[in-house]
C-alpha positions as CSV (number, residue, x, y, z in Angstrom):
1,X,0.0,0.0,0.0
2,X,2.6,2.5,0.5
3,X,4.4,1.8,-2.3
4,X,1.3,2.5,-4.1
5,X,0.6,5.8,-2.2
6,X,4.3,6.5,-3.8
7,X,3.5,5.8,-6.6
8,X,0.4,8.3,-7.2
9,X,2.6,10.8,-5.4
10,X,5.2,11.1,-7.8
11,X,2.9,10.4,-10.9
12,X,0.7,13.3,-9.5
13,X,4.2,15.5,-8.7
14,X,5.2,14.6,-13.0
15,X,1.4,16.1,-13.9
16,X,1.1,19.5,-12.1
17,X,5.4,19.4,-13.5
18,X,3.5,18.7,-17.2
19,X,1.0,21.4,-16.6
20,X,-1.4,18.9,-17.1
21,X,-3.2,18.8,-13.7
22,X,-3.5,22.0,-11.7
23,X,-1.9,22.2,-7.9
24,X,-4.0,22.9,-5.0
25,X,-3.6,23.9,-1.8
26,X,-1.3,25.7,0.6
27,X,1.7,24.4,-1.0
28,X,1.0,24.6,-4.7
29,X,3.5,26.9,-5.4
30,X,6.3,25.2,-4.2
31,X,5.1,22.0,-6.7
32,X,4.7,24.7,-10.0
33,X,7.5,26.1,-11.8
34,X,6.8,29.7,-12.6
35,X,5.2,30.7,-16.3
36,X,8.0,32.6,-18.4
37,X,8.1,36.2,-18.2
38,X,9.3,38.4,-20.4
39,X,12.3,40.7,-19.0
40,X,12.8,44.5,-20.4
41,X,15.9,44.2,-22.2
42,X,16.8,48.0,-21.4
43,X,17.1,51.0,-23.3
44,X,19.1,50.6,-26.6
45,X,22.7,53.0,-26.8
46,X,22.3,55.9,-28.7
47,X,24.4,56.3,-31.9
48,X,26.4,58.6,-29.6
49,X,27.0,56.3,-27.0
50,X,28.3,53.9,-29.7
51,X,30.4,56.2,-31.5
52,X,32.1,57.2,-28.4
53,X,33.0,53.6,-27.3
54,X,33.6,52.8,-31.2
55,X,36.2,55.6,-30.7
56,X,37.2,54.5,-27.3
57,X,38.3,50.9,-29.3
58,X,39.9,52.7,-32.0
59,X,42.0,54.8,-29.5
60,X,43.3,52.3,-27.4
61,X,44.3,50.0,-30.4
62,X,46.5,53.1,-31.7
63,X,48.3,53.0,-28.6
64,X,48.0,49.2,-28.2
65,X,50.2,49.6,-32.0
66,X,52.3,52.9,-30.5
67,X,53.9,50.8,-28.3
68,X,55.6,48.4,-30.8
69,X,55.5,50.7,-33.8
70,X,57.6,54.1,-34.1
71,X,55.4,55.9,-36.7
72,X,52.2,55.2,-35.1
73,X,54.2,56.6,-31.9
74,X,55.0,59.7,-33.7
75,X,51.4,60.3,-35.0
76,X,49.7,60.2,-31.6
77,X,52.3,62.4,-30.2
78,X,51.5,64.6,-33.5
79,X,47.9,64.4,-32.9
80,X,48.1,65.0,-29.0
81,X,50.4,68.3,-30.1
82,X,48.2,69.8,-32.8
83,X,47.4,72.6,-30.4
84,X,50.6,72.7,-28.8
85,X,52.1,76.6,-28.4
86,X,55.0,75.9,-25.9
87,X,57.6,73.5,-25.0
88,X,55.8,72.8,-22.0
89,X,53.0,71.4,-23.1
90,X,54.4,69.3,-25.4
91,X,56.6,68.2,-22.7
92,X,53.5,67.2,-20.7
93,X,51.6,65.6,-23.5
94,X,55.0,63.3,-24.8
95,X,55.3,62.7,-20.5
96,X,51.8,61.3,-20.9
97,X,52.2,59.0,-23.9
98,X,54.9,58.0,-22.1
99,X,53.1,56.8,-18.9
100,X,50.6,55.0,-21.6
101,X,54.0,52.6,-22.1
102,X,54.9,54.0,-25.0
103,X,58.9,53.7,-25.4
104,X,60.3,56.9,-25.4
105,X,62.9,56.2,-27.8
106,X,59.7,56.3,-30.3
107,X,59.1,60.1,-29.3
108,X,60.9,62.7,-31.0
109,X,62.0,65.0,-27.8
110,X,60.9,68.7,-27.8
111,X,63.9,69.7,-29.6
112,X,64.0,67.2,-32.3
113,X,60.2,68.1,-32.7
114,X,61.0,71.7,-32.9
115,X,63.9,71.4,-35.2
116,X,61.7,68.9,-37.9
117,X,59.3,72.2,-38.2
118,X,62.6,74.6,-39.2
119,X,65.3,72.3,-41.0
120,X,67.3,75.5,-41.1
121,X,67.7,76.2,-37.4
122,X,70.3,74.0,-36.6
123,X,69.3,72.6,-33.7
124,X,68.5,75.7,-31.8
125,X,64.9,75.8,-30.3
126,X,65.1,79.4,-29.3
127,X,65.6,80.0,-33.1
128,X,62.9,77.5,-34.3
129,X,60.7,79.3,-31.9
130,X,61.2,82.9,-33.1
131,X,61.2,81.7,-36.5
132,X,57.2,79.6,-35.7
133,X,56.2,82.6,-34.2
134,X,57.2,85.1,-37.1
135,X,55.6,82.8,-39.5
136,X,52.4,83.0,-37.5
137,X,52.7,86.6,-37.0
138,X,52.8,86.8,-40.8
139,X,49.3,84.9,-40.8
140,X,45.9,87.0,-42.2
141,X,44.4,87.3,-38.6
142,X,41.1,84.5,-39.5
143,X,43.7,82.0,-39.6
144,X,46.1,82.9,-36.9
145,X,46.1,80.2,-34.2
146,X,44.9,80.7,-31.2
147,X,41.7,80.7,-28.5
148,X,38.6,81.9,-29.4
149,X,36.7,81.8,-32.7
150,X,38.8,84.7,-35.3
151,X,37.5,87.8,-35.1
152,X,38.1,90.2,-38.5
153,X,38.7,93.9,-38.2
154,X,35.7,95.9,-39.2
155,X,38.0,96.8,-42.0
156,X,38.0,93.6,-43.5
157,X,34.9,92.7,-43.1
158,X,33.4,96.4,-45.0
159,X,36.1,95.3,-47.8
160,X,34.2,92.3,-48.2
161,X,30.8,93.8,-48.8
């Protein structure tokens, strides 16, 4: 008899399991596996969430390939330098690819830098300096680097009317 009683048990436990018989009682819940629910999936990135880690990947792969290859070196430390006006700053921005593990023998120094922008300076930054400045000074004033959106004398700008 108790085998039988068993026996009903666990073919009973194998139908509410099924779905095919429905549980009762107190304890029901314990004997029925939840129905699926669907689960919000969450908000999908924005393009500009996905550019920025799309840039984030192409980033650290230049410096991933900086750190075994000299040109790409020398481009990041170009790109990091576009804005660059003193020897400071570049120092700090070459400094910083540097801590990124970037060898430094890949990194032009400030004065090898400054003497690849004046051939003719012979290796004298004070001269490659006064000669970048003169030939910035010489610049029509829209184009002339510096903060701040150009501003054109009211000159200019009654010329162009």
């Amino acid at each position: 008899m108790q085998e039988s009683m068993r026996h009903a048990a666990a073919v009973a436990l194998d139908l509410v399991a099924a779905r095919d018989i429905t549980a009762e009682g107190d304890l029901a819940s314990a004997l029925v596996t939840p129905p699926p629910t669907s689960v919000y999936e969450g908000d999908r990135p924005t393009p500009l969430v996905t550019a920025w880690r799309r840039a984030i990947t192409e980033v650290t792969a230049a410096i991933d390939r900086a750190r075994i290859d000299p040109a790409t070196a020398q481009q990041l430390l170009t790109l990091a330098t576009l804005s660059t006006r003193t020897l400071d700053h570049f120092q700090r921005e070459r400094a910083f690819l540097v801590e990124l593990g970037i060898p430094t023998d890949f990194l032009p120094t400030a004065t090898e830098y400054a003497t690849q922008l004046c051939p003719m300076c012979d290796n004298d930054v004070h001269a490659v300096i006064r000669t970048m400045g003169a030939r910035l000074d010489e610049l029509p004033s829209p184009i002339r680097i510096g903060h701040g959106l150009p501003v054109l004398a009211r000159e200019d700008a009654l010329d162009r009317l």
